[in-house]
N, C-alpha and C positions, 0 to 999 in steps of 0.2 A: 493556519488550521484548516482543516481540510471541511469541506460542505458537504452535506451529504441530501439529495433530495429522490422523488418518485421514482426517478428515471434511473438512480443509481448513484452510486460512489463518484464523487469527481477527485481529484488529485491535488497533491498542492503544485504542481504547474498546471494546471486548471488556472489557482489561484492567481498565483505568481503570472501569469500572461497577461489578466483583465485586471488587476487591481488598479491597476495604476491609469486603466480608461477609464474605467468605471468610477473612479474617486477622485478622478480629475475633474477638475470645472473647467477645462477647454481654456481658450486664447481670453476668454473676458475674467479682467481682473476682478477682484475678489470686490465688491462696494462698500462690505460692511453692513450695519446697521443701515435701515432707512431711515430719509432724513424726517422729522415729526412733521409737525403741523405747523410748527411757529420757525420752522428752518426754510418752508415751503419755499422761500424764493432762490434756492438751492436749484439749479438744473438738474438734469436726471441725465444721465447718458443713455445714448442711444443705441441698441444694443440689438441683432437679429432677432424677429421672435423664434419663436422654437416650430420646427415640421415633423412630421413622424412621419418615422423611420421603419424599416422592416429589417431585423435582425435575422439570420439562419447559422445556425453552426455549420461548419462544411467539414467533412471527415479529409483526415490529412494522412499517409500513410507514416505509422508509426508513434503518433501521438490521438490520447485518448480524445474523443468527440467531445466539445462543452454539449451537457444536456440542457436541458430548455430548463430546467427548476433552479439550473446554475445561473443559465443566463440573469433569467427573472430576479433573484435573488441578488445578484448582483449591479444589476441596473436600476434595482427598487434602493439597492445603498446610496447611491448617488445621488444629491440633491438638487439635482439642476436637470433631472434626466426624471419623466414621469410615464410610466409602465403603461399601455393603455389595454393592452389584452394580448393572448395568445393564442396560435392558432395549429391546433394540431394537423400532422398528418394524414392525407386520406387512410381510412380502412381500408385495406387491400386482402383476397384470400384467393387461396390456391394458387394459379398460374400467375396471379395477378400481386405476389408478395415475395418478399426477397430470395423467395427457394431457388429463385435460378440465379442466383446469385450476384443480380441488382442490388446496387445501394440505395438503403430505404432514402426514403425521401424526406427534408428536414422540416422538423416545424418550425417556425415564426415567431418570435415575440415582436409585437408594434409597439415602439415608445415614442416620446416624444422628445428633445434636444434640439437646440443649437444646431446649426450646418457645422461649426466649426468642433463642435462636442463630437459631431456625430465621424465629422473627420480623422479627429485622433480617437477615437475608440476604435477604426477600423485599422489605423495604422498598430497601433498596439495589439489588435488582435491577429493582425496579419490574415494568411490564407486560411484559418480556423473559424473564421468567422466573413459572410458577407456585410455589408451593414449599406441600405442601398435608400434612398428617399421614395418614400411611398407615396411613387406620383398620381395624379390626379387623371383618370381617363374621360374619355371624351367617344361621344358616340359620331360616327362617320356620315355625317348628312350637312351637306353643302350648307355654308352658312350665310348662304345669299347675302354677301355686303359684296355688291363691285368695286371696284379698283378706286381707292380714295387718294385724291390730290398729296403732293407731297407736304403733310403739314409742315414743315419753315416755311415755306413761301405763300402759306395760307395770309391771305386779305381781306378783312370785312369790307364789302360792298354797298351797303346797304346799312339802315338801320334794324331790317327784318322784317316780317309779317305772318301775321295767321292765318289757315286756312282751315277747313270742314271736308273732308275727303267723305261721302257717302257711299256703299255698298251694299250693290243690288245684286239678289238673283232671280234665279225663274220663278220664284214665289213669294220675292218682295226682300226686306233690308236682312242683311244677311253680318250677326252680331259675332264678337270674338273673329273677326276678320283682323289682321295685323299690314300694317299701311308703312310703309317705308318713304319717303319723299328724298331724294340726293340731290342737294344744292352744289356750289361751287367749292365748301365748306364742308362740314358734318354733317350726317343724314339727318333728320327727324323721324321720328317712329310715333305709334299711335296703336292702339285695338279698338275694334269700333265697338259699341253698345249697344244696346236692346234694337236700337233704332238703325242699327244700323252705320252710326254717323263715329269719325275720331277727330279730334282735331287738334291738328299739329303749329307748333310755332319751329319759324325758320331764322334764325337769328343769324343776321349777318349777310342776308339775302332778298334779292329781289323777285318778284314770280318769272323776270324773263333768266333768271341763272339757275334755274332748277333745269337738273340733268335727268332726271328719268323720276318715273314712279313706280312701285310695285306693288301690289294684292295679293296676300297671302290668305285664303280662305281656308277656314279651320277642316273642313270637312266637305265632300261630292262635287267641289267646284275646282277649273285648272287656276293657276296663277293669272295674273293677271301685266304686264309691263308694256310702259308708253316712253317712250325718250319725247326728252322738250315736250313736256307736259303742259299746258295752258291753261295755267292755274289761277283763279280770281280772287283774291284777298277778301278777308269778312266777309267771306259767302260761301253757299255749297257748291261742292265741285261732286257732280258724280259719276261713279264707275260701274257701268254692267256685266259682272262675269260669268262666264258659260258653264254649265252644269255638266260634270261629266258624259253627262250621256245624250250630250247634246253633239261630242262628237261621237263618242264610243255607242253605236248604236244597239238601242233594248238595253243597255245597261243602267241599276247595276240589277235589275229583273231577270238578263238571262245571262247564265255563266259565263265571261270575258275571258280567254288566254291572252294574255298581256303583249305588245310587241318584243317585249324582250325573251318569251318562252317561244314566240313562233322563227325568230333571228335563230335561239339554239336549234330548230328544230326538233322542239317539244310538241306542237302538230301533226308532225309522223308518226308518233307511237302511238301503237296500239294501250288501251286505256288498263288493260290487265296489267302493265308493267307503272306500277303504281309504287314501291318501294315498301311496300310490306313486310316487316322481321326488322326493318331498320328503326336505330335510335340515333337520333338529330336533338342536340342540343341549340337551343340559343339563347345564348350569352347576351343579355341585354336590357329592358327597361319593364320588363314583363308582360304582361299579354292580357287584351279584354275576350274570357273566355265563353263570353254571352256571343261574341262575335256570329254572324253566319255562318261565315267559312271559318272559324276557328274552335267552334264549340265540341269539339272532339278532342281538344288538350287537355288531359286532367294531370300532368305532374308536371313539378317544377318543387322553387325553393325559393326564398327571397334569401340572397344574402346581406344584403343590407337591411340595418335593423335589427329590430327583435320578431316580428311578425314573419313565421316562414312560408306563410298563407297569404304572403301581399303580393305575389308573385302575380296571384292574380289582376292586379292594379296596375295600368299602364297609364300613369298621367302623362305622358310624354307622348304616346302614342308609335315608337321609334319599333321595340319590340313585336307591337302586334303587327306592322310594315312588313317589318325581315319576316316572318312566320308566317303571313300570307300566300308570300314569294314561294316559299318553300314545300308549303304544305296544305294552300287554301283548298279547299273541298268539301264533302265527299263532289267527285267529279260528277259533274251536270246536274248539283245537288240544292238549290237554294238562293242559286244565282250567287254574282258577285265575284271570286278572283276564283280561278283555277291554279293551285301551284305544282310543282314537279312532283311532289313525294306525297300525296296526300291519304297514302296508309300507312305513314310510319309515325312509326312513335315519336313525338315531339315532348323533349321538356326544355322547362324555361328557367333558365337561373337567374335572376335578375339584379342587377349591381348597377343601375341607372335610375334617378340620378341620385349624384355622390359617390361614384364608383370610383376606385384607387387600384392599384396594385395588389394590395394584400387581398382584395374580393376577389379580382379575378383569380389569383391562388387559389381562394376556398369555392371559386368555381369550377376550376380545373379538375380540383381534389374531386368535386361532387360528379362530377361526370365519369372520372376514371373509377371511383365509386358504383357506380351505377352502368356500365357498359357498356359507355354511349360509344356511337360509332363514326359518328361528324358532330365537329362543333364549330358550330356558325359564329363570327366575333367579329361581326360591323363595329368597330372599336379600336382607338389606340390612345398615346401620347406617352410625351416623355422621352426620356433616353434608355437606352437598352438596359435590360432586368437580366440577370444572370440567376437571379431566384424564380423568375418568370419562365425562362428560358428552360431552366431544369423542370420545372411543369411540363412544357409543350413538349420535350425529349421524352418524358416516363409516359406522356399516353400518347406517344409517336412507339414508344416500343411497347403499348399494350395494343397495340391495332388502332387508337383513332386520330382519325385524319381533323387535324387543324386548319379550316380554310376560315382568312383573316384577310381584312377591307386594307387597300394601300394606303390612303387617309386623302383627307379633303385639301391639305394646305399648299398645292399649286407647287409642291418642293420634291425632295427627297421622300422615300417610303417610309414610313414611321413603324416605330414597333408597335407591337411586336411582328405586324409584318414583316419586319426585314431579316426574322431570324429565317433562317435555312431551312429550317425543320417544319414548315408551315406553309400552306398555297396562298400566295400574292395575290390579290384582284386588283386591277386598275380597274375607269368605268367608262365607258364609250356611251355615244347617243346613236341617234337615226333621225335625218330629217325627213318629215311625214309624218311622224307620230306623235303630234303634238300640237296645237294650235300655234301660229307663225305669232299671235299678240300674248301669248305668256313667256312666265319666267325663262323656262327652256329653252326658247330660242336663242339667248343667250351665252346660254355653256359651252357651245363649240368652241374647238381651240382654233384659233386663226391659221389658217395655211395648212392645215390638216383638214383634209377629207376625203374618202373612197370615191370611185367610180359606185358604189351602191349606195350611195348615202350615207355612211355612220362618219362619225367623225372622235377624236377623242375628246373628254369633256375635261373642260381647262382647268376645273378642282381638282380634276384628279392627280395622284401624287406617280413621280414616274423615277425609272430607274431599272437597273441589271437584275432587283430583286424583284420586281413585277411577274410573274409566271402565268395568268391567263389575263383576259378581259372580259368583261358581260356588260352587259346593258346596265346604264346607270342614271339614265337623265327620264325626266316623265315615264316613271313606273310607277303604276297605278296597283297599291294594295290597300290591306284591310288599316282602318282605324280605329279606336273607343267610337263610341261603344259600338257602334255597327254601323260604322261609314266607311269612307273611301274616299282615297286621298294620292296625286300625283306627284311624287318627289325624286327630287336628286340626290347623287350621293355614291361614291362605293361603299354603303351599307347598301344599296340597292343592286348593286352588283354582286355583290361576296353570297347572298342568299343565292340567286341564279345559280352559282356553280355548286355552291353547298347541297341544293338539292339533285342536282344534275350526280352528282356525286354517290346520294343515295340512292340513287337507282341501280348508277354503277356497281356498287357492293350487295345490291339484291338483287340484279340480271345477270349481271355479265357470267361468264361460265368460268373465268380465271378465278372469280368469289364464290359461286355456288357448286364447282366442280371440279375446281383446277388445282393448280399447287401453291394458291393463294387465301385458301380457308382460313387459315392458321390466324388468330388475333395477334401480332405481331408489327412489327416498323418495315417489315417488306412489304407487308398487306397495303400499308400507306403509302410506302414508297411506288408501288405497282398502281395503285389509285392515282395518283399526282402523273407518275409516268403516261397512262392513257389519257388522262384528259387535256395533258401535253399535246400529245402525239398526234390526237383525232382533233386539235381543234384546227379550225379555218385561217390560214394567217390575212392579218389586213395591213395595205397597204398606206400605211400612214409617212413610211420613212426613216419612222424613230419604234425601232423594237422595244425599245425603251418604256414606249408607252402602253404594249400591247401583249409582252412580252410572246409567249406561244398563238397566242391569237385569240378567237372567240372560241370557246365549248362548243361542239356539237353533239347534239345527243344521240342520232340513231349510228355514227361513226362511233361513241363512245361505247357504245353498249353491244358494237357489232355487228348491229343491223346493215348498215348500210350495202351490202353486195347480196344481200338474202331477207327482203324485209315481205316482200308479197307472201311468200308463204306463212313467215309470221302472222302476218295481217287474217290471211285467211282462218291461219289454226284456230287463232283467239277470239275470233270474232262470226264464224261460220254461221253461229245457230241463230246470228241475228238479223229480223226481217229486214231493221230499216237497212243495212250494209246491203244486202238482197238488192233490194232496190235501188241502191246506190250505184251499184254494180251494173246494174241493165241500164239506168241511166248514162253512167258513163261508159259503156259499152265496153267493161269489165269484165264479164261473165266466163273467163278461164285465166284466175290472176295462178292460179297454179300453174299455167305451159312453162316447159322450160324453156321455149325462147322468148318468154317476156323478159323485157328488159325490165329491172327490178325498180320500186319505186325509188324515186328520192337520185337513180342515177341521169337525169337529164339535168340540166343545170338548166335555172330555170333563166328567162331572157333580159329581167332586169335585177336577179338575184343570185350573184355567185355564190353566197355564202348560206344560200338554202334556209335563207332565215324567214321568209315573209311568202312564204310558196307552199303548198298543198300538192309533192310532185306525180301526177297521175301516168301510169308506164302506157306503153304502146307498144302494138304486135311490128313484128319485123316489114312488115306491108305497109307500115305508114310512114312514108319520108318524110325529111325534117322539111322539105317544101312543103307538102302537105299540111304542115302543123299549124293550127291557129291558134294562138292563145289566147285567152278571153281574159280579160284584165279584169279585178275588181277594188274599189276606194279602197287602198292598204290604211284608213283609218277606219272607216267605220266599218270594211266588212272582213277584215283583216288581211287582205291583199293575196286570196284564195285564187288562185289560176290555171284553171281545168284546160285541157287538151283535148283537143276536138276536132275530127276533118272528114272529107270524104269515108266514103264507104270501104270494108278493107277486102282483098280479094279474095277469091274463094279459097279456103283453106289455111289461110292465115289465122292466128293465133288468138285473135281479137275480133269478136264479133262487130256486125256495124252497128254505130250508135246513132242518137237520135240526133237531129241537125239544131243547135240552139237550143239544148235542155234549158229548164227554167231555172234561172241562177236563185230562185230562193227559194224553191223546194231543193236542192241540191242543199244550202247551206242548211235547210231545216234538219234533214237526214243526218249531216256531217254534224250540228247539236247533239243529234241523240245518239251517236257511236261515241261521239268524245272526241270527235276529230278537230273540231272546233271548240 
């Protein structure tokens, strides 16, 4: 007999196709009655538990769609099989619903079954139905365990012993610190208390077989890591660690560009190109929107839960990270992180933690809902979603570009990175930008590294499906509730290009004037194309790892062969540039025979990531040229040009012999150049 529900008529081969999954109890035999109370010494067989599943009807040419009321209704017959929710399709209207004749996009029912239930139900349903495990995701942040001994061959050494790890900063014990100890064996972990102190038992270990230590400090301080630690049993051992701004100088009091925005050359632009009219999604753990640099986010959603207002809650702190990267500001506003995009509109969908599959569906829905135009997804796990997959494809052909983290496990690209339809990040470092005694030191891949310093970071996940690189290791963004915090990860990467991204679709002239308007999958496909094409290739060896290379942002956007007169247009009416200008003996950045900025390659930076490139008139040889070097840590490795006087008629007036490098740097604060 035929069913009939919301959605419409279904058929009796409707029927007839699922009856027999849906009423089957899969490979475990029937048991019967349970044995009582007085049978108890009866065993129980042992049996998989049940995982939920994501169910989708898939249209088949010729036969009728199962509707989702069939689905349900029929899955609800089954007694071994428990319905847990379903989940509609996004609302779509106008250009953005099936009038062009798109196939609508299917809904969801989540149950719960057996693996081997969940097996034959998809067999019996054949191509009419997906039926896929609704795996569990995972947010993309280095999961700092190093490389542990091969347990078979593991040996107790020792009978073991305790120790007192204490945790110090610039203002005394420093609480909710996280203490790692690596013996010959299994780590020991610990979180320090009020006072500062954890203390860990090492079982199985002597203090001279402990291999390293590490300090994870919650918040404004770097890691902390010692190899062959010298550890004293029944006593306190303590650790002093450096406050961010004990390298990163004046911070987090005055606004910071991070080394990974000055590596893209996010430094050269002019601060008017700020990504305004854009919508950036990020997909992730939610956001503290008390933050300094974040308190400009008012939309989001929580999909997990009932509460759609918890979006605001980032207990995890992972969320408000990527969204700093991206979007910290307003620029020179409050101190703290400067990010790429910090006029566009950000929301937060958040699905961490307890994020699966079918969230990120009703996050995708909620994006291609709302018009978003990148969505950032430091995220993966699992094996490939073909329900996922049909997401990232409907807002690849509504115009949004999907940029997604490679993953942390030192392997293969995980999904959904490795779908096609999607921008890949791997994540690189740079030595210099990070204190030589923490964690970071660390993550360099062995045998990999530039003549400029970066190196690839050895979590990161590599392969053919890799399409750019960013900066990944000690990035320093926003945390709860308004700190600040240096971490690893392509989650740290993926935001870099995501917002690089939005600029592109708010500058460049292919999206504001060209034959790329159009919200469409060329508009994505032309986006991914440039930021291809402009980036930096590095030398690693293995493409593998880096795939197109690094992002550059004034190549991205254009700039690069015409950027001085930019500079000037947008910034003309301001005195400190004025001044900036005479100082560095600038004052005709309009001649046409200036060489334009950003085209000198600077002399310990090919890849125009950690340079500030100031141009020069045709009268100054490159003998002539002096560059003045500054601490690429604390004062972001700014290197002005400077020489002799130029001769009469030449392009470039003469400048002044040894300007004072930190009135220069004050100026370049209040432009936004810094």
């Amino acid at each position: 007999m035929a069913t009939k529900g919301k959605s419409g008529t279904s058929t009796q081969g409707e029927h007839d196709a699922t009856e027999a999954a849906m009423n089957s109890n899969g490979s475990v035999p029937d048991q019967g009655t349970a044995p009582s109370s007085s049978r108890g010494q009866e065993p129980a067989t042992i049996a998989a538990r049940p995982a939920q599943f994501m169910i989708a009807p898939q249209q088949q040419p010729g036969l009728a769609t199962f509707s989702v009321d069939f689905l349900t209704q029929q899955l609800s017959n089954s007694p071994d099989i428990e319905v847990v929710k379903t989940v509609s399709p996004p609302r779509l209207f106008g250009f953005q619903s099936a009038e062009l004749g798109q196939v609508p996009l299917s809904p969801l029912v989540l149950a719960k079954m057996t693996p081997d239930k969940a097996k034959l139900l998809q067999t019996q349903a054949g191509q009419r139905c997906a039926v896929e495990r609704d795996e569990r995701l995972s947010y993309m942040l280095d999961p700092t365990t190093p490389q542990l001994p091969n347990p078979g061959v593991l040996t107790p050494l020792a009978d073991g012993f305790t120790t007192t790890i204490e945790v110090l900063g610039q203002d005394g014990p420093l609480p909710e610190a996280e203490v790692y100890v690596f013996g010959s064996m299994w780590p020991a972990q610990g979180i320090t208390d009020a006072t500062g102190r954890a203390t860990v038992t090492l079982q199985g270990e002597r203090p001279e077989t402990i291999r390293s230590i590490l300090v994870k400090p919650k918040i404004d301080y770097w890691t902390f890591w010692l190899d062959r630690p010298q550890l004293v049993p029944n006593s306190v051992n303590r650790i002093v660690v450096r406050a961010l701004g004990a390298v990163l100088r004046n911070f987090p009091g005055q606004q910071l560009m991070g080394w990974g925005e000055r590596a893209m050359g996010l430094d050269r632009l002019p601060p008017s190109f700020d990504g305004a009219g854009m919508k950036i999604a990020v997909i992730d753990s939610g956001l503290a929107p008390t933050h300094r640099n974040l308190h400009g986010i008012t939309a989001g959603t929580s999909i997990v839960g009932t509460d759609k207002a918890a979006w605001t809650v980032d207990t995890i702190g992972h969320g408000s990270h990527c969204a700093g990267i991206i979007a910290g500001g307003p620029v020179g506003a409050g101190g703290g992180i400067r990010g790429f995009a910090p006029a566009a509109e950000i929301h937060v969908c958040r699905i961490f933690p307890g994020g699966r599959f079918s969230d990120l569906v009703s996050a995708l829905d909620y994006c291609m809902e709302h018009g978003i135009d990148v969505a950032n997804m430091s995220l993966g796990g699992g094996e490939p979603s073909r329900i996922i997959e049909e997401r990232i494809i409907r807002a690849k052909q509504m115009g949004m570009a999907c940029i997604i983290a490679a993953g942390n496990s030192s392997g293969p690209v995980q999904f959904p990175a490795s779908t096609p339809h999607c921008l890949a990040v791997a994540a690189i470092g740079k030595w210099g930008e990070f204190p030589n005694d923490s964690y970071h030191s660390q993550q360099a891949l062995d045998g990999f590294q530039s003549r400029d310093g970066y190196f690839p970071a050895k979590f990161s996940c590599f392969g053919p499906e890799v399409d750019v690189c960013a900066p990944g290791v000690a990035i320093v963004s926003s945390l709860p509730a308004d700190g600040f915090g240096a971490w690893d990860g392509t989650s740290m990467a993926t935001p870099h290009v995501t917002g690089l991204a939005a600029l592109v679709l708010a500058h460049h002239p292919d999206f504001t004037k060209g034959n790329f308007q159009n919200r469409d999958a060329r508009r994505v496909e032309r986006l991914f194309q440039i930021l291809k094409e402009t980036a930096t290739p590095l030398q690693f060896g293995d493409p593998n790892r880096t795939g197109a290379g690094l992002p550059n942002v004034m190549r991205a956007l254009g700039l690069e062969t015409g950027v001085a007169p930019v500079i000037a247009a947008a910034t003309a009416t301001d005195p400190a540039l004025a001044t900036l200008r005479r100082l560095l003996g600038l004052q005709s950045v309009e001649a046409p025979s200036m060489v334009p900025v950003g085209s000198l390659p600077p002399s310990a930076d090919p890849v125009h990531g950690s340079a500030i490139h100031v141009a020069r008139g045709p009268a100054q040889t490159a003998a002539a040229m002096n560059l003045q070097s500054v601490d690429p840590i604390k004062n972001g490795s700014n290197s002005v040009a400077h020489g002799p006087a130029q001769t009469a008629g030449a392009a470039v007036a003469p400048m002044m012999v040894d300007p004072n490098p930190a009135q220069i740097r004050e100026i370049m604060h209040r432009v936004g150049l810094l």
